[in-house]
N, C-alpha and C positions, 0 to 999 in steps of 0.2 A: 776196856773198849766199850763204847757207847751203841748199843744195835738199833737204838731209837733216838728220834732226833722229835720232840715236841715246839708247835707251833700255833700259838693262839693268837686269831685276826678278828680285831673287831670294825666294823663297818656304819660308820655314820653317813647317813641320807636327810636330807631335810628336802620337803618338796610345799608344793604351793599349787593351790588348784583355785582357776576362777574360772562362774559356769555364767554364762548369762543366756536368760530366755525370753523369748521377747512374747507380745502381747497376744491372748488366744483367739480364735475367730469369733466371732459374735456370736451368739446364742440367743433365740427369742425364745421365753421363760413363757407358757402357753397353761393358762387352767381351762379346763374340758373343750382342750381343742381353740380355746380363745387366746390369742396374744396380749399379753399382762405387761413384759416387761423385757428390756435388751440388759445381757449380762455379759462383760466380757473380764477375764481374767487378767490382770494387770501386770506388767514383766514384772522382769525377779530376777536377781543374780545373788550367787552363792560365793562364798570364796570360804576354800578349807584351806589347814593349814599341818602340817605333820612332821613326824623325825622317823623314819624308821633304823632299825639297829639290828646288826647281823652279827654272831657270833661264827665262830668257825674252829675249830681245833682239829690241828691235824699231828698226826704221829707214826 
């Protein structure tokens, strides 16, 4: 008679991330107190990409 009964589960995930950020506020870039120059941060987007994997054994 078998009192354990073993059960291994594995788990594939595949996911997909895209970030987009848009353009920062302006900035005036100031030497001692004087205005020099306007700088702004230009968008950006990211996009990641993954698997995750899950094991599991149960008994």
């Amino acid at each position: 008679m078998n009192l354990f009964r073993q059960l291994l589960l594995i788990s594939l995930s595949s996911w997909l991330l895209f970030c987009w950020t848009g353009r920062s506020n302006v900035f005036v870039l100031t030497q001692n107190e004087v205005p020099v120059d306007i700088i702004v941060e230009p968008d950006s987007t990211t996009n990641q990409y993954g698997i995750n994997i899950g094991f599991r054994l149960s008994f």
